[in-house]
C-alpha positions as CSV (number, residue, x, y, z in Angstrom):
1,X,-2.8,85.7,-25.5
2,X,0.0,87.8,-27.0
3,X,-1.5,90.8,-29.7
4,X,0.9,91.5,-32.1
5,X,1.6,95.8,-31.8
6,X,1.9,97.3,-35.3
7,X,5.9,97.0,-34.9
8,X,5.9,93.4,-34.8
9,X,2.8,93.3,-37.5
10,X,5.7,95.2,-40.1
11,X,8.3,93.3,-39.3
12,X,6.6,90.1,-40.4
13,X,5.6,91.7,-43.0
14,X,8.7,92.8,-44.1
15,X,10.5,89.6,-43.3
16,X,7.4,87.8,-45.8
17,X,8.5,89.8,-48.1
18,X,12.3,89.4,-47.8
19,X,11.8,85.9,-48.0
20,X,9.8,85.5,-51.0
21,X,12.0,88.2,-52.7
22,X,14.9,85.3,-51.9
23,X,13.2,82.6,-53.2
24,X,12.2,84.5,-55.9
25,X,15.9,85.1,-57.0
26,X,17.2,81.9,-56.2
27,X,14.6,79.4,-57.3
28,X,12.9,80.9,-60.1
29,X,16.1,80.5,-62.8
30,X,15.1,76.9,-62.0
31,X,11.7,77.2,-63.4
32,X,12.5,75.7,-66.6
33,X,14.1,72.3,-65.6
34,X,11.3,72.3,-62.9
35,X,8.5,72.4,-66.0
36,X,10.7,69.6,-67.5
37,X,10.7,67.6,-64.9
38,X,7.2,67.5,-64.3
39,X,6.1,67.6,-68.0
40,X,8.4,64.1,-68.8
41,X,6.9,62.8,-65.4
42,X,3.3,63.3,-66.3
43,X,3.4,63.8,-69.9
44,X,0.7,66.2,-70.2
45,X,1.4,69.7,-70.4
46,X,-1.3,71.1,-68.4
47,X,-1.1,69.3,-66.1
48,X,2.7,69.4,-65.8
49,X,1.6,73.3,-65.6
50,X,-0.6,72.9,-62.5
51,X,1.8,70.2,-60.7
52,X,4.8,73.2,-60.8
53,X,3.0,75.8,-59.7
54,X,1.8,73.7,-56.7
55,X,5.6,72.6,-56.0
56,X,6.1,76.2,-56.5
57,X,3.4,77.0,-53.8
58,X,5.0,74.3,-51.5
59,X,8.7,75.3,-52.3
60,X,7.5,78.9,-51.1
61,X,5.7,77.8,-48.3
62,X,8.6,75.8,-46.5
63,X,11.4,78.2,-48.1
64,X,12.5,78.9,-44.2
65,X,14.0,75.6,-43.7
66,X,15.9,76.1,-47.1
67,X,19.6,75.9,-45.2
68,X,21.1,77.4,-48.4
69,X,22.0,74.1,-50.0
70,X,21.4,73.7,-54.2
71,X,18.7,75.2,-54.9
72,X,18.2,73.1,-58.0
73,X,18.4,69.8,-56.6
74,X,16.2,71.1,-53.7
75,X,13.6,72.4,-56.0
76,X,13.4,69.4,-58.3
77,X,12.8,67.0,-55.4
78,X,9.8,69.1,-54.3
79,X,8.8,69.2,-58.0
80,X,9.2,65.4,-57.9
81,X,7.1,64.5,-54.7
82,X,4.3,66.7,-56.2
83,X,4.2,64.9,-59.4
84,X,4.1,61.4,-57.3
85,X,1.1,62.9,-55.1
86,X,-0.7,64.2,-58.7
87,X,-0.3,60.9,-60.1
88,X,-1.1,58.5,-57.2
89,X,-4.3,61.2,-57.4
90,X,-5.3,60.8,-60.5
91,X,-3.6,58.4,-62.7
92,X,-2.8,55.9,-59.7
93,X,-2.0,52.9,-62.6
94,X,0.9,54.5,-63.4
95,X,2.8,54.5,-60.0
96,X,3.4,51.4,-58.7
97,X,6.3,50.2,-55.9
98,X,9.6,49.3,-57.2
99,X,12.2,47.2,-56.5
100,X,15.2,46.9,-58.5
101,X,16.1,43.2,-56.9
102,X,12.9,41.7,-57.7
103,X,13.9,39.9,-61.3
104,X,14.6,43.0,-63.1
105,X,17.2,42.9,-65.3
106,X,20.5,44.4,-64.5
107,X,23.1,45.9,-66.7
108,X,26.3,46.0,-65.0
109,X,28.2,47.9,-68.0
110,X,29.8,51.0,-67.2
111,X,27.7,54.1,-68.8
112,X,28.9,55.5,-71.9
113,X,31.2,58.9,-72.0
114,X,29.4,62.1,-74.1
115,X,32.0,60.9,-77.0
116,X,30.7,57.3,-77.2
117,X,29.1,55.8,-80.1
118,X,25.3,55.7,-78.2
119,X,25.7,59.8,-77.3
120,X,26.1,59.9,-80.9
121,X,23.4,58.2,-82.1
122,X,21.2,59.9,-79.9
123,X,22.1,63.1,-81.1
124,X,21.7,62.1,-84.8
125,X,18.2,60.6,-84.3
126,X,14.8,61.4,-84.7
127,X,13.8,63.9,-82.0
128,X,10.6,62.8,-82.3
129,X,11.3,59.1,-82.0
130,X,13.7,60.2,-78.8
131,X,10.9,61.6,-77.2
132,X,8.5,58.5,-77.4
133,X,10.9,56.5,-76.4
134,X,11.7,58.8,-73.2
135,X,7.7,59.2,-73.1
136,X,7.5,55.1,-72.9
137,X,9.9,54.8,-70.4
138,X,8.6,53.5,-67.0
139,X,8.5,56.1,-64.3
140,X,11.4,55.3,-62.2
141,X,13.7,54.8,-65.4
142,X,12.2,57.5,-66.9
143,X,12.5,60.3,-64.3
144,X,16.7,59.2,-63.9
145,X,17.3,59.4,-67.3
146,X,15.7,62.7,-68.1
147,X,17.1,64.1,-65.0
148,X,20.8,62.9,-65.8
149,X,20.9,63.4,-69.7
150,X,18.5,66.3,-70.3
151,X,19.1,68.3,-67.0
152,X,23.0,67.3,-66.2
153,X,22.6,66.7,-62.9
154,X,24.9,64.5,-60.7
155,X,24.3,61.3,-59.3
156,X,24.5,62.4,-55.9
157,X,21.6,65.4,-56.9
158,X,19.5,62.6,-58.8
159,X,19.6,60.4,-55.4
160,X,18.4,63.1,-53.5
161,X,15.7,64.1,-55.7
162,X,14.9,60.7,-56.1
163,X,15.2,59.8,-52.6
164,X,17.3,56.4,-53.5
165,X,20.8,55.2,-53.0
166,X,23.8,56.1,-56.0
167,X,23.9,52.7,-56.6
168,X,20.2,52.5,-57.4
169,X,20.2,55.2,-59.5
170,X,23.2,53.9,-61.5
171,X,21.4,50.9,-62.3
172,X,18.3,52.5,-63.3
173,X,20.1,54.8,-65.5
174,X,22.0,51.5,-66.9
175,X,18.8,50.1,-68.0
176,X,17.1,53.1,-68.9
177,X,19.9,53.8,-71.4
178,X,19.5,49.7,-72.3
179,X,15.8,50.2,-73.3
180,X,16.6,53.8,-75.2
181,X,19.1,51.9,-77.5
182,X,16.6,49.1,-78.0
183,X,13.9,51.7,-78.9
184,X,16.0,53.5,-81.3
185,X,17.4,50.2,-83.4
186,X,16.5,50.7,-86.8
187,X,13.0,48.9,-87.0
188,X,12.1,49.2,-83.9
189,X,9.1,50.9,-82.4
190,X,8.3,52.2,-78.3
191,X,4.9,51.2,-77.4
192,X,3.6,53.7,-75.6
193,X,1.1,53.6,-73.0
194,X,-2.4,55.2,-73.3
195,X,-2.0,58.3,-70.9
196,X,-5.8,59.7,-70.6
197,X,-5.7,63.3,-70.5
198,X,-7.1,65.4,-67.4
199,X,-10.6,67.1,-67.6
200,X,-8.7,70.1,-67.9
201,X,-6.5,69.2,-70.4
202,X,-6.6,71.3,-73.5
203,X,-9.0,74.0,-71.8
204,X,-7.3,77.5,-71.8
């Protein structure tokens, strides 16, 4: 068995630290959007709280095979999979498979430019109404939309966080964007599912 002398022992140590200090500088101006992320996904606060800083924990972890690709869409998809595995843990009723070709509607209209009349209306609404209407959102619409429209990011990024196909996350978007402008017609009202709170929730 190979005993590591006290030269080896500080050069681990040193490359520990080296490491962290990277991922330190590269990841952590991504904290906010990663918060976001995992706030929309499990709508809770707290919990949104514990999910990054176990993502955080993971990103840390296996920051070695980091390649030095994005860093933001890297991130985000390890935010992602931890909110998936907190979910499936503890509110497993609320992730359920998917398929886009099983009967769900499709919207095959092209989405609308920042300057079109829906961009618009979504900047003159209600905050509050925008954010139960994001809020009531199923999941997998949910988690395309807030990642295109409140975080900016590409289709090709929000497939690889996603870990689905352009196309599929065209689609979604489509009919994400469908159900927000039904939502916000004047009259109309999101129903929002019940989303029990953790035992945690609300204890400082």
């Amino acid at each position: 068995m190979h005993e590591m002398n006290p030269s080896e022992d500080s050069g681990q140590i040193t490359n520990e630290r080296e490491s962290r200090h990277r991922f330190e500088s590269l990841a952590l101006p991504h904290l906010d959007a990663a918060y976001n992320l995992a706030r929309w996904l499990t709508r809770n606060e707290h919990d949104a709280q514990d999910v990054v800083q176990d993502a955080c924990l993971r990103a840390l972890r296996y920051f070695s095979a980091f390649r030095g690709e994005q860093v933001r869409p890297w991130l985000l998809q390890i935010v992602r999979h931890t909110c998936y595995t907190w979910l499936k843990e503890n509110r497993p009723a609320e992730v359920v498979s998917f398929d886009d070709d099983d009967g769900e509607p499709r919207i095959e209209t092209a989405a609308p430019a920042s300057d079109e009349p829906q961009a618009v209306a979504l900047r003159h609404a209600d905050r509050a109404l925008i954010n139960q209407s994001i809020a009531a959102l199923p999941i997998v619409y949910r988690e395309v939309l807030v990642l295109r429209e409140l975080e900016d990011l590409s289709y090709k990024d929000i497939a690889r966080i996603a870990d689905i196909p352009i196309g599929t996350v065209m689609s979604r978007l489509a009919r994400a964007r469908a159900l927000m402008r039904e939502a916000l017609e004047p009259g109309a009202r999101p129903v929002l599912r019940t989303v029990p709170r953790s035992p945690q929730a609300g204890v400082k």
